[in-house]
C-alpha positions in Angstrom: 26.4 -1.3 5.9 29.7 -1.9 7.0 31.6 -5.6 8.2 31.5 -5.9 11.2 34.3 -8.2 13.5 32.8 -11.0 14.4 31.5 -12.1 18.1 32.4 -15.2 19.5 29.5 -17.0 21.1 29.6 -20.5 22.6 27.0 -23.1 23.1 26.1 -24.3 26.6 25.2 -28.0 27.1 21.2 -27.4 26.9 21.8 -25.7 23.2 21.9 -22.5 24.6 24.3 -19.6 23.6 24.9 -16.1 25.1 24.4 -13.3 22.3 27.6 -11.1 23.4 26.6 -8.1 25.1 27.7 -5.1 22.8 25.5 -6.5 20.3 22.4 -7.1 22.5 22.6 -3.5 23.7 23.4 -2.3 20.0 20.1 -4.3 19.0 18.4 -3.6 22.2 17.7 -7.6 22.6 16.7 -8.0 26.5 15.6 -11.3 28.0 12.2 -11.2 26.7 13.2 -10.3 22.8 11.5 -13.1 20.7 14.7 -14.5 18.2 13.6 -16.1 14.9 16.6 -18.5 14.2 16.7 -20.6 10.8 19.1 -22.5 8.9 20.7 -21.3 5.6 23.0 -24.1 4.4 25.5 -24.7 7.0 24.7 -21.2 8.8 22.3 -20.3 11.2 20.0 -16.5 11.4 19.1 -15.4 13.8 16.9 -12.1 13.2 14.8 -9.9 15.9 10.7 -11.0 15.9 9.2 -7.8 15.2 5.2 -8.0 16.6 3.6 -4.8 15.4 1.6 -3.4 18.6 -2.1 -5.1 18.9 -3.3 -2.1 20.8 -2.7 0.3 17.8 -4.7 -2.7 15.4 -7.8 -2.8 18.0 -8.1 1.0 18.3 -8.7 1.9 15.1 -10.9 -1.4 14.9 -13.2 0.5 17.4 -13.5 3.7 15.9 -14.3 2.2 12.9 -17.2 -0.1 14.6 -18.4 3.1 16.0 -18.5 5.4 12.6 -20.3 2.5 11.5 -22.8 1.9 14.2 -23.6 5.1 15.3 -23.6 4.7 18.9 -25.3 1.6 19.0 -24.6 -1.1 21.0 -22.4 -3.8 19.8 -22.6 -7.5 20.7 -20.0 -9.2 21.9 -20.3 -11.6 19.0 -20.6 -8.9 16.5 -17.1 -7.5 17.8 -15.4 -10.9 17.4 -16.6 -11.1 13.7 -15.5 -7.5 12.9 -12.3 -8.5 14.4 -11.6 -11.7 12.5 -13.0 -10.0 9.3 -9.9 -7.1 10.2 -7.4 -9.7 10.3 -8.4 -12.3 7.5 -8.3 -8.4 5.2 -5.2 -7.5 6.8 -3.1 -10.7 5.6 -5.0 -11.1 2.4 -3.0 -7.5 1.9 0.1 -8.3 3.1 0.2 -11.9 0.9 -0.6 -9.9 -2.2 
């Protein structure tokens, strides 16, 4: 990855500064991009929040219920369990 020449970005009086507009249409940042900004010594990061898609997550929660069940009918409190069961697995995974 190549250096890049740096931007110029200033802060408003409410904290606020304007990412420069090349780089918000090189990174495809629009008005409702979620930022993750942290310090690093005297420098601040900013980095894109990357959400994976819930939809993807839930659908292959369902088929799985449904392999399992067999056409059954599900509860609704049986499909909240399943779901925080998914997720506690999911994280276990991604801290190990």
């Amino acid at each position: 990855m190549e250096q890049e020449e740096p931007e110029i970005a200033i802060v408003g009086t409410k904290g606020q500064i304007v990412i420069p507009q090349r780089l918000r249409k090189e990174l495809k940042i629009t008005s409702k991009t979620k930022l993750i900004v942290y310090r690093k010594g005297d420098k601040l990061v900013v980095t894109k929040l990357e959400v994976p898609p819930l939809r993807e997550e839930l659908k292959n929660l369902f088929s799985e219920i449904d392999k399992q069940r067999k056409g059954k009918k599900v509860s609704d409190q049986e499909i909240l369990r399943e779901i925080q069961d998914y997720r506690l697995e999911k994280r276990a995974k991604k801290g190990a």
